[in-house]
N, C-alpha and C positions, 0 to 999 in steps of 0.2 A: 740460488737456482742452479740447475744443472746447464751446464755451456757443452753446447756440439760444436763442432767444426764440420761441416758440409765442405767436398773436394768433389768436386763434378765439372767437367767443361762444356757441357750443356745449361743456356741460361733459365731456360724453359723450368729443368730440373730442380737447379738451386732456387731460383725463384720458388719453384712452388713447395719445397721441403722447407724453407723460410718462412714463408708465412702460415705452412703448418705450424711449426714448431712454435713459431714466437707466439701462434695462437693458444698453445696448451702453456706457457709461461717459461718454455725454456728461451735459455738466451743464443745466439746463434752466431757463426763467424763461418765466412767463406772462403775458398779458395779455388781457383782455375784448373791450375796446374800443380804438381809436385813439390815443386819451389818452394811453390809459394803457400802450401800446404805444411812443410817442414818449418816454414817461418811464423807462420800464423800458430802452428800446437806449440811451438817454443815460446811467442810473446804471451799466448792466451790461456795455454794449460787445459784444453779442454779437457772433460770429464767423460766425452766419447765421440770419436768419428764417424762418420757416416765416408765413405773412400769409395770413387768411381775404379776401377785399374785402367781404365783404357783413355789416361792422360796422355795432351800432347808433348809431354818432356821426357816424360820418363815410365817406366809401366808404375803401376799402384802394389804393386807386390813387394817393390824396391822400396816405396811409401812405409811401406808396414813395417819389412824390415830397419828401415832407420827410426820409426818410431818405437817399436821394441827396445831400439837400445837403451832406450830413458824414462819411455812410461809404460803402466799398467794399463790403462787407460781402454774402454772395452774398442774394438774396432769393427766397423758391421760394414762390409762391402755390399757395394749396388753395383753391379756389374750388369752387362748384358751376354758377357764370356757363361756358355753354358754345359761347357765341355767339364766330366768331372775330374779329369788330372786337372784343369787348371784352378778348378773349388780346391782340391787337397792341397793345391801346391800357395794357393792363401792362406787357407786356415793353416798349414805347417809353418806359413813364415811367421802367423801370431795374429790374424782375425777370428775375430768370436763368434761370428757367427756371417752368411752370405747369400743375397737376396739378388736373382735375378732379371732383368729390366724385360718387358716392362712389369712393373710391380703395382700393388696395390696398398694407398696408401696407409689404411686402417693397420695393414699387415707391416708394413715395414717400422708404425709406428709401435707397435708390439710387442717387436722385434729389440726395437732398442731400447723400451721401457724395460726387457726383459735383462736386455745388457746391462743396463745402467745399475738393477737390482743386483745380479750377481759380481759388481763389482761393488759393491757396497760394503763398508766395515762392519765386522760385525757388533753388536749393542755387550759391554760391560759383562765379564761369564757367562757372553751367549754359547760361546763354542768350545770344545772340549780339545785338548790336546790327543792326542789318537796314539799309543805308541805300541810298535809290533819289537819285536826282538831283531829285525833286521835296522830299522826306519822309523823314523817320527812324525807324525800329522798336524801339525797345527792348522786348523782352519779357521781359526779368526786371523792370523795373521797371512794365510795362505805360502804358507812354507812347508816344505821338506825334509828333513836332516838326516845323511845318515851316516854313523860314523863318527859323528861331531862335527860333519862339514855338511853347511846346506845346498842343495841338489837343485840343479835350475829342469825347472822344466817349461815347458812353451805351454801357452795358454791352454790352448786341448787338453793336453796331457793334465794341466793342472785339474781342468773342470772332471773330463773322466776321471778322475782319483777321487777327484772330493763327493758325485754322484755315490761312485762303491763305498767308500769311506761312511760316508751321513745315511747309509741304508743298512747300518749295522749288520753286516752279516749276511741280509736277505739276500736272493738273487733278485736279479736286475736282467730283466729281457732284455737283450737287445735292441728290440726297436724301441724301448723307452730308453734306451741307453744314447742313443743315436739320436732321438731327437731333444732328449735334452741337455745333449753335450753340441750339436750342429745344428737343433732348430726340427720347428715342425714338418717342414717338407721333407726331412728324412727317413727312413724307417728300409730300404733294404741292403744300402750300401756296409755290408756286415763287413766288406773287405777293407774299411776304414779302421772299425774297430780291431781288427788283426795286427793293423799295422801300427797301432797307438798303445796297443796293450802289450806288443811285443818293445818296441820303446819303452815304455814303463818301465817293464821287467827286468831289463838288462840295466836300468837305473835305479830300480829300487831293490831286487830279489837277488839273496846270496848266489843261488840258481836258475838263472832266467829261464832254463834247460825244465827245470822242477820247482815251478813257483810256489812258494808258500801262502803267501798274502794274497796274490789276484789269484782268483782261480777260473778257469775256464766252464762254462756246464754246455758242452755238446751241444748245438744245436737250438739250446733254451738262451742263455746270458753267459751272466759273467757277478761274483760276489765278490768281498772282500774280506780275509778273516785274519785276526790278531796273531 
């Protein structure tokens, strides 16, 4: 079964995302505070968080980042912070996707079902290695190389590559870009995708200046070509 770690220091919340969850058959583990959030993913291994940021110890962004440094693991923030520098400044430390309070719970459940998929291995020659003359794609393993050295990139960046990458070629709108790299309440924040694609670029393209691989199309998306 899939194990969550719920971190909220509302009882009201964890309570009731508990007995969601354990009602669809996942198994569940809670935590307070930050602490005791970093103690519980280290005993329990969960296979994805659910992270309030507006913990009494420490922010939840800090959270993220110590979790990064050891798991994959997807991270879906339940904030009630609605400001979008401080959405970007999550998902850049390494959550997957950011819901916020108050929420609804069909949605939030959806949300992580959708997490919990895209971090899924892929099935025996499901996935195709991807390779450009700069760079190489693995997406069953979700890796990078290039050069002969593998290339870290932050969750986003990973999901944007692998959307262009598994759409062979095609262009990819923007707002389908955006929502399925940050979720479905996205669709005009394009100043996101500027700043992820331009990271990309300067990590994967001989020319960040003159990219080969990601390509830009004015005002429509963005493709990716060999």
């Amino acid at each position: 079964m899939t194990r969550v770690l719920v971190v909220d220091d509302d009882p009201a919340i964890v309570r009731a995302l508990v007995i969601n969850l354990r009602a669809r058959s996942y198994e569940v583990d809670s935590a307070h505070d930050g602490a005791a959030a970093l103690r519980t993913a280290a005993a329990r291994h969960p296979d994805v968080v659910v992270l309030d940021l507006g913990l009494p110890d420490t922010d939840g962004v800090e959270v993220i980042r110590e979790l990064r440094g050891w798991t994959r693991a997807p991270i879906l923030v339940l904030s009630a912070r609605h400001a979008s520098a401080e959405k970007v400044q999550a998902l850049d430390a390494g959550a997957d996707d950011y819901v916020t309070k108050p929420f609804g719970m069909d949605e939030l459940l959806a949300r992580l079902r959708a997490a919990v998929r895209r971090a899924e291995p892929a099935g025996d020659g499901g996935d195709p290695v991807v390779e450009t003359a700069a760079f190489t794609v693995d997406l069953a393993a979700k890796k990078v190389n290039r050069g002969g050295r593998d290339v870290r990139l932050t969750p986003t960046e990973w999901h944007l590559l692998e959307v262009l990458v598994r759409a062979g070629g095609r262009l990819v709108a923007q707002k389908q870009l955006l929502r399925e790299v940050w979720g479905p309440s996205y669709g005009t924040e394009t100043n996101y995708l500027r700043v992820y694609m331009a990271q990309l670029r300067r990590k994967l393209e001989a020319d960040p200046s003159h990219p080969r691989h990601l390509i830009t199309e004015p005002g429509m998306g963005y493709r990716f070509e060999r």
